[in-house]
N, C-alpha and C positions, 0 to 999 in steps of 0.2 A: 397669812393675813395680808392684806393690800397697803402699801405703803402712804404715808402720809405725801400729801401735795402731788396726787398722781391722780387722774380724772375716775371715776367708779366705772367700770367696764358696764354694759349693758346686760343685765341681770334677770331669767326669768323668774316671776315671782305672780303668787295669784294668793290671793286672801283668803280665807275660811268663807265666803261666798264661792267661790273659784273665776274670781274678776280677777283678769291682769292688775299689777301694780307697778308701777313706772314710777320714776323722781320726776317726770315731768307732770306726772298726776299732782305737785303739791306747788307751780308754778312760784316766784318768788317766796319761798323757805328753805329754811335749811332741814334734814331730816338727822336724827340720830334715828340709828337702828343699833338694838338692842339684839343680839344670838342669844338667845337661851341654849343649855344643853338638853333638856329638857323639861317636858310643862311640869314632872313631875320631882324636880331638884327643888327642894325646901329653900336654898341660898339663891338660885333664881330666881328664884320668886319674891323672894326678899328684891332683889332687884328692882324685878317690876314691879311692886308696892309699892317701892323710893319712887320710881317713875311715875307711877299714876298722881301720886301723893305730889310733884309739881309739875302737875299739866298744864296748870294757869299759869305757872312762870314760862313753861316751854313756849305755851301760845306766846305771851308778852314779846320776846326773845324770838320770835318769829320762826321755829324750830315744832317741825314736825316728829313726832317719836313713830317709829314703826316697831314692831315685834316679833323677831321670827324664830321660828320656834323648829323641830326636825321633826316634828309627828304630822300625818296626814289631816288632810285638810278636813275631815269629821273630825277629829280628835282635838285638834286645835280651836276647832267649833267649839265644842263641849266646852275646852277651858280656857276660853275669851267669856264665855256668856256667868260661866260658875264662878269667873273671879273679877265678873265686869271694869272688863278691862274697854278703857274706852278711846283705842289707838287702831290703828290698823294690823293686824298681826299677819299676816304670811307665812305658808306652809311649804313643809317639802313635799307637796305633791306636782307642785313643776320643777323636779331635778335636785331640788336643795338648794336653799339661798344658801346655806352654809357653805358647803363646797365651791359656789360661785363667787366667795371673796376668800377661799382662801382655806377655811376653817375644818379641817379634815379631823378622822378620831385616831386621836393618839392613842399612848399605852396599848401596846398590841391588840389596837385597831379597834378598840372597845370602848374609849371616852368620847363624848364627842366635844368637841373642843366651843368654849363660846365667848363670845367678845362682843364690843361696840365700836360702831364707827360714826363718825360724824360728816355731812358731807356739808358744803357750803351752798350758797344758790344756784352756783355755775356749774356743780356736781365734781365741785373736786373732793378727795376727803382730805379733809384737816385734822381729825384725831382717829387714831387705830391703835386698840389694843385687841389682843386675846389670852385667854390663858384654857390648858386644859383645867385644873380646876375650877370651879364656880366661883370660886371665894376671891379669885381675882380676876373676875372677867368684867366687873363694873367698876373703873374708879371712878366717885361719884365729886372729889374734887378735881381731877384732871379734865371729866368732860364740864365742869362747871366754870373754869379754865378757859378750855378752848370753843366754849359757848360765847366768852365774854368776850373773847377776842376775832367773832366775826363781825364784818363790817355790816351796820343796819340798814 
């Protein structure tokens, strides 16, 4: 995973449209991006439920949430619209965002590892975790934390 207070490398990423996504797509905010392991982990999802459930605080907070998920870019389709999800989600069908900060599969190459990161306006990240298991890949008082301690 990418270390805190260190710029986000340049990241191919494309949406369940297959539109490029950039951080400079979200000009003056901050983005958390959310790694799922996959669409189909029940404690993921529980994740993004938490997330969806304060979007209107994210918006407030000026904090763009993305969702990137390791299943192709149909597949991610299908489970953005079945669990209206109302964020941007980006797929591994440009390379893997996962792999591009970091996030490789553990346990003899079989988990896939997922985490969140926060980045600030300027694109630095300010908060990075991961974990191979799901159950600790959202701390949802650590990024509420370091939410509150970016400058508005």
């Amino acid at each position: 995973m990418l270390a805190v207070d260190t710029r986000l490398p340049e990241i191919r990423m494309s949406d369940t449209e297959g539109k490029a996504v950039r951080l400079t797509d979200f000009p003056g905010q901050a983005v958390l991006m959310f790694f799922m392991r996959s669409t189909t982990c029940p404690v993921c999802n529980l994740h993004v439920r938490h997330l969806v459930s304060r979007s209107a605080e994210f918006r407030a907070h000026g904090v763009q949430v993305i969702i990137a998920v390791p299943e192709d870019r149909v597949d991610a389709a299908r489970w953005k619209e079945k669990q209206s999800i109302p964020f941007p989600v980006i797929s591994n069908s440009t390379g893997g965002p996962h792999t591009g900060v970091g996030l490789t599969k553990k346990v003899f190459g079989m988990m896939q590892q997922s985490g969140t990161l926060l980045i600030d306006r300027s694109g630095v990240i300010r908060y990075a975790h991961s974990a191979t298991m799901p159950t600790g890949s959202y701390n949802r008082k650590a990024v509420q934390a370091a939410i509150a301690e970016l400058s508005p």
